[in-house]
N, C-alpha and C positions, 0 to 999 in steps of 0.2 A: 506456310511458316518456314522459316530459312533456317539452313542447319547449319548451326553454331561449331566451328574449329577448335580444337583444344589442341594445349602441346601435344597430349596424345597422341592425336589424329596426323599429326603433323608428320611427327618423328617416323608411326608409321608410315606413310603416304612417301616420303623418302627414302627409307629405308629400302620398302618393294619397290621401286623406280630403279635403286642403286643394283638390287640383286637381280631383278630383271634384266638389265643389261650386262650382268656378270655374265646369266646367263646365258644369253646370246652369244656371247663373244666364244665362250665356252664350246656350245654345242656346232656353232660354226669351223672356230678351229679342229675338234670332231669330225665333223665330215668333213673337212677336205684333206684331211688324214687318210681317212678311209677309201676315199674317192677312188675305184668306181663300187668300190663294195656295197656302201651305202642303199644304190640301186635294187640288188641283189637284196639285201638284207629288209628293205621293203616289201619287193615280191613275195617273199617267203612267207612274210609277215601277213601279207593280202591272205594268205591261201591258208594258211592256221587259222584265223580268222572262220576263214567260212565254212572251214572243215570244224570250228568248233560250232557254228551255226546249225550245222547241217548234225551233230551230236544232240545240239537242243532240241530237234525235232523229234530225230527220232529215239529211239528205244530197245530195250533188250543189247544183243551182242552189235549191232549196229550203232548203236550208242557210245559202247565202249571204243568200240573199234576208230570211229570220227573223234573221238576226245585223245584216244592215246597218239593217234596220226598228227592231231594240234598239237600237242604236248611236245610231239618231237622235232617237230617242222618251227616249233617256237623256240625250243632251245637251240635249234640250228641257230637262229637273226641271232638268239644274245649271243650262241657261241662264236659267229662271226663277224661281230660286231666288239666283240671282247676278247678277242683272243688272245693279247698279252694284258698283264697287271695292270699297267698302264693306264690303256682305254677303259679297263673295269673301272678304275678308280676316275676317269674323267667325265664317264658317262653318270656313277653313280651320283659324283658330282656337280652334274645339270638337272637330275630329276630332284638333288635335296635342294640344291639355292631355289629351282623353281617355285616349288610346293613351302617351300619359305617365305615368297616373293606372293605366293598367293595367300597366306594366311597373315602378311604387315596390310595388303591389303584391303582383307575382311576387317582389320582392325580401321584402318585410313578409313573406310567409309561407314563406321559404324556411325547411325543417326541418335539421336536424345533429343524430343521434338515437346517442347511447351506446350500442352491441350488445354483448353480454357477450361477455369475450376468450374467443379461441380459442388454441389452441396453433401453430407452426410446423409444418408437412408437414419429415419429412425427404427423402422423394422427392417433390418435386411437378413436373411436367412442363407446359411451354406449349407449344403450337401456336397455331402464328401464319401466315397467310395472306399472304406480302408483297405481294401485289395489290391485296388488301382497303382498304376507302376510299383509292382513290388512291396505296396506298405510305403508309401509314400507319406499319407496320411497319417500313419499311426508313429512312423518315423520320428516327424515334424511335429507331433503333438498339436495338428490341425483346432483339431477339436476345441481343447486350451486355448489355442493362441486366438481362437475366433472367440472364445466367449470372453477374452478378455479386453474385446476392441468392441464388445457390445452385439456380436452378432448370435442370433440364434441358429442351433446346428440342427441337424439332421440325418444323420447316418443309413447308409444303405447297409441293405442285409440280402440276403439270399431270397428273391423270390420276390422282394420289394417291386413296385411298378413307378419308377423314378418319376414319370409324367403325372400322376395320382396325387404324387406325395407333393409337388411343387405346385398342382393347383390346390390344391387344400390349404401350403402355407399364402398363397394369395390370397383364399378366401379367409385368411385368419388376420391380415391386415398387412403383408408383407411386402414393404417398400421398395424393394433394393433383391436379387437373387444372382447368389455366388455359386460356384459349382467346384469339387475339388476332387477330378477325375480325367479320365480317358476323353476322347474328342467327342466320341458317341455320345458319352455324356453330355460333352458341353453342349451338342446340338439339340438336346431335349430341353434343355435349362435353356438354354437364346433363345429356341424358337416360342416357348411360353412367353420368356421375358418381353422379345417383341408384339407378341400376342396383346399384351397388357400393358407395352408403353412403360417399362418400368428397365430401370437400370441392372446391367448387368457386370458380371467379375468374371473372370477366368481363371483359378487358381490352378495352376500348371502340376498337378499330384499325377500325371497319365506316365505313358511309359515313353513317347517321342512330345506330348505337346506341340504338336504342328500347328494348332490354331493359337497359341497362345504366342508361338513366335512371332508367328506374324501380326498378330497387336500390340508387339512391342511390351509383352507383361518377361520380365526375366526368368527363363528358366529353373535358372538353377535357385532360385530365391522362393521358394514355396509362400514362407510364411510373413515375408514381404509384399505380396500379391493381396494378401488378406487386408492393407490398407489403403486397396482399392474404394473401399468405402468406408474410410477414415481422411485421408488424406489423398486427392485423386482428381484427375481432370477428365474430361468425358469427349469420345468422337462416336462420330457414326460411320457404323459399317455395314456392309451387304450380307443378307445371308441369300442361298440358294437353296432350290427344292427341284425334286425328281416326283412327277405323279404326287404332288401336294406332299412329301415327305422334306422337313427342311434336313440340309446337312452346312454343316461351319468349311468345311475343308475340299474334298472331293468327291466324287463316284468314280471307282474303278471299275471296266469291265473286259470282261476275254482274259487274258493269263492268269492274274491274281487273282482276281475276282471267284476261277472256278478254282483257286487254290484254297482262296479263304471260307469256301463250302464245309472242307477237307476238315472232320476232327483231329486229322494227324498233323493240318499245319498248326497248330502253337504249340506242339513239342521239336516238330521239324520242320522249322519256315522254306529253307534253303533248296531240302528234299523234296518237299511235298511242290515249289515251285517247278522245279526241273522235271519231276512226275507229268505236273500241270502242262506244260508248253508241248510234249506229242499228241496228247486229248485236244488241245487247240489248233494245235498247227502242221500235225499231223497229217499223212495220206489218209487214218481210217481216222478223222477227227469226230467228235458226236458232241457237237457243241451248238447251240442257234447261230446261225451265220446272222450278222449284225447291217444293217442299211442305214445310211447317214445320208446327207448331201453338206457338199465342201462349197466354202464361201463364191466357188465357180461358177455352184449352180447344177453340178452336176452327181449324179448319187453312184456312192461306193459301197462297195461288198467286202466286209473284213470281219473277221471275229479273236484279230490278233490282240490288241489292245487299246482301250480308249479311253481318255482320262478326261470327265467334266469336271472344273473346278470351281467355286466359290473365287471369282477372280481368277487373273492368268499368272501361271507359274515363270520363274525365268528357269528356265530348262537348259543342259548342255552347255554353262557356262563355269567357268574356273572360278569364279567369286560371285557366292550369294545364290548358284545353282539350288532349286528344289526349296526355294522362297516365292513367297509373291511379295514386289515393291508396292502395291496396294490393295487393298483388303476394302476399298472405299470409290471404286473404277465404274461400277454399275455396268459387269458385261462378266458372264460367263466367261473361263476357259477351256477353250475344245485341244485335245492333244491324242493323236491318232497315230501309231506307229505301224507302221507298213509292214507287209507280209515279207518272210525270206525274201524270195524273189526281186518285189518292187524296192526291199532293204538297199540291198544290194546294188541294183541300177544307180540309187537313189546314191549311196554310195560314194561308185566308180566317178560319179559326173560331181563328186564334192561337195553333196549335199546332204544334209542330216536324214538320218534313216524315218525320221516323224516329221509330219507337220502338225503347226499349232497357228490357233488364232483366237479371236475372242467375238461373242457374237452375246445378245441379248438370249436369246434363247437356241435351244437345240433338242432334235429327236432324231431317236435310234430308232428304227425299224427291227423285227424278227418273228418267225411262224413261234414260238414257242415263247414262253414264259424264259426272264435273262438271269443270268447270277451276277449279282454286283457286288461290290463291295463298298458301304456305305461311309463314309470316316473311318474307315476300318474293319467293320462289321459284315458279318453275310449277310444277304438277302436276297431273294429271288422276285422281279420287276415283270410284272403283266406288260406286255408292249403294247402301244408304244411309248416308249421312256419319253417324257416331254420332261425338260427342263427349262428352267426359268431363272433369273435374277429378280432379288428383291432390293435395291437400292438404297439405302441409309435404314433398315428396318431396323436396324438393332444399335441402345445407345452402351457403350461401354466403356464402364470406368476403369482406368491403370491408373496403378498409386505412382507417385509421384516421383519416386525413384528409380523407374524403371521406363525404357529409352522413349516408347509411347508408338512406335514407327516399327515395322519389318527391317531387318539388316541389311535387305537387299534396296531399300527403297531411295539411296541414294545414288544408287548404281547404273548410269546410263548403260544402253543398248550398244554395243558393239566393243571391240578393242581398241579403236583410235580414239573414242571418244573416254574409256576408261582409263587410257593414258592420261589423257588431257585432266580428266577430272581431278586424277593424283597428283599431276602436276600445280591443278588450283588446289590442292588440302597443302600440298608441299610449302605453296608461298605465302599460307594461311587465310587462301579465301577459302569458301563454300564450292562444291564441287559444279553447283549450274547458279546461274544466276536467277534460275526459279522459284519457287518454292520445292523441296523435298516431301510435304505432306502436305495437307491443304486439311487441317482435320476442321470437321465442320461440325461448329459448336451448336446444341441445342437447343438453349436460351432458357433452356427449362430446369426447372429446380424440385 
């Protein structure tokens, strides 16, 4: 299905064209200002860098000592790199047109993608979390706003068994199941849904909503989501499972993973990670060391970090980064971040400190029982973790105001091609001359 141009789309798509090459001119004129300083003020920059690297590892007074040495060795590059008003003020102003130029855009390629209608659920049932982001639910007056679009509700409580409660409303005749919570959630509600061939909602009530972005349900719209089975068009999407456990989003494992064990991370996310990464990466590390094999063919030893996802992430990118453009790919994504050392190498030679790919399925290797973290959640994985794609399992309805598409799913691979693309939004074509989504209708009512 081809993504339709609005003046919106337009004006921004111009816009970031016009400040992008402000930019340019800008930071160009900057260094040859500078010239040879510039040099230098890289160098410097190299060596804070790894001297803050080498702070995340370790620990105690060693810690301190590698982060205050970055600290100082960084305000060296701005201080000379800025050392009169001038350049403060030329530099300050290439990093704000850029970060401008990158958010006209996230707007230029925002998608709104037509999904073939679906019919109304006569039974369809929400559950809703009223804890979940904050009181989201109780906010929004969830509750209300579903029974008055004819849905029957369900509320969690303390000690509730969310999986129990949603096949019970199945077996009570329940057409249609909506979820209005955290991701965790939504993975126990999809994975039943597809279980039973019955249409699914995503009400965006969690605290990030990562899965609901990427199906294109609008965030910020809670009680707009609820007319997913009112008003609504239906695609199919993938779900993925670890050891027959489904999840919507990812598995993390090695850093976060043994942070989110930690009772202290969800008072201190930030602390408790920086804790995390000498227990991992550490000289005295005491964590399962992790075995994979890369699309080479050959098997690697890490327990730094490894992201399997429900579809591949676009990673490391200025626009639409820490999105997937499709949610409907039928392939696993594998994303492994190198140790210190390989980081670094990896580096010097101009290369992303991770590799990623996407593969049908994937397993981790380790002598011991893993910590993952599941959409979010802790959990500890008997090895070997086998992961799997399941390919259109799950049908899902977005109400009809809301885009239907991931943000990023317009967004071709590279920078010359994401010129080009804003260059077609600028003169009011479509950015490819493909389709943008391909959502594939179920025929079923």
């Amino acid at each position: 299905m081809k993504h339709s141009v609005g003046n919106k789309e337009r004006i921004a798509a111009i816009s970031s064209l016009v400040l992008g090459l402000v930019a340019i001119v800008l930071a160009v004129e900057l260094a040859i200002e500078r010239f040879p300083h510039g040099l230098i003020v890289i160098f410097f920059l190299l060596v804070s860098v790894g001297l803050a690297g080498l702070g995340l590892i370790a620990s105690g007074l060693a810690r301190i000592a590698a982060f205050c040495a970055a600290a100082v060795l960084f305000g060296f590059t701005i201080g000379a790199l800025v050392e009169d008003f001038r350049n403060l003020i030329q530099a300050l102003g290439v990093v704000a047109v850029l970060l401008l130029a990158v958010a006209m855009a996230r707007i230029a390629f925002g998608v709104r993608v037509p999904l073939p209608d679906a019919p109304r659920p006569e039974r369809p049932v929400l559950f809703f979390n009223p804890k979940s982001g904050g009181g989201k639910a109780e906010r929004f007056d969830l509750d209300s706003e579903a029974r008055a679009r004819g849905y029957e509700t369900v509320e969690l409580r303390p000690g509730d068994d969310l999986g129990e409660l949603v096949r019970e409303a199945v077996e009570r005749g329940a057409d249609g199941l909506a979820m209005a919570g955290g991701d965790g959630s939504q993975a126990v509600v999809a994975a039943i849904a597809a279980e039973h061939d019955l249409p699914y909602a995503c009400v965006p009530a969690g605290t990030r909503n990562h899965f609901a972005l990427d199906l294109g349900v609008d965030r910020e719209d809670c009680v707009g989501a609820l007319d997913a089975f009112v008003e609504a068009g239906e695609r199919l999407v993938d779900l993925a499972e670890v050891n027959g456990r489904v999840f919507v989003n990812n598995v993390s494992l090695g850093i976060y993973a043994e942070a989110v064990q930690k009772d202290e991370y969800r008072e201190a996310k930030i602390k408790t990670l920086l804790d995390t990464v000498p227990q991992v990466l550490g000289p005295e590390a005491d964590v399962p060391e992790l075995s994979w094999v890369s699309p080479s063919g050959r098997r690697h030893r890490s327990g730094a970090a490894i992201l399997v996802s429900n579809n591949r992430y676009r990673l490391g990118k200025a626009v639409g980064s820490g999105t997937r453009p499709k949610i409907d790919d039928g392939e696993l994504g594998i994303a492994v971040l190198a140790d210190p050392v390989s980081a670094g190498k990896r580096l010097k030679s101009l290369q992303k400190p991770w590799r990623d790919w996407s593969a049908p399925e994937f397993e981790v290797g380790a002598d011991h029982p893993v910590a993952a973290g599941i959409d979010g959640e802790a959990a500890r994985l008997d090895p070997p973790l086998e992961f799997s794609i399941r390919p259109g399992a799950l049908r899902v309805r977005v109400a009809r105001q809301h885009p239907g598409a991931s943000p990023s799913a317009a967004i071709p691979d590279g920078p010359f091609r994401e010129i080009v693309a804003l260059a077609r939004i600028a003169a009011g074509r479509p950015p490819s001359d493909g389709a943008v989504v391909q959502a594939r209708g179920t025929g079923r009512g």
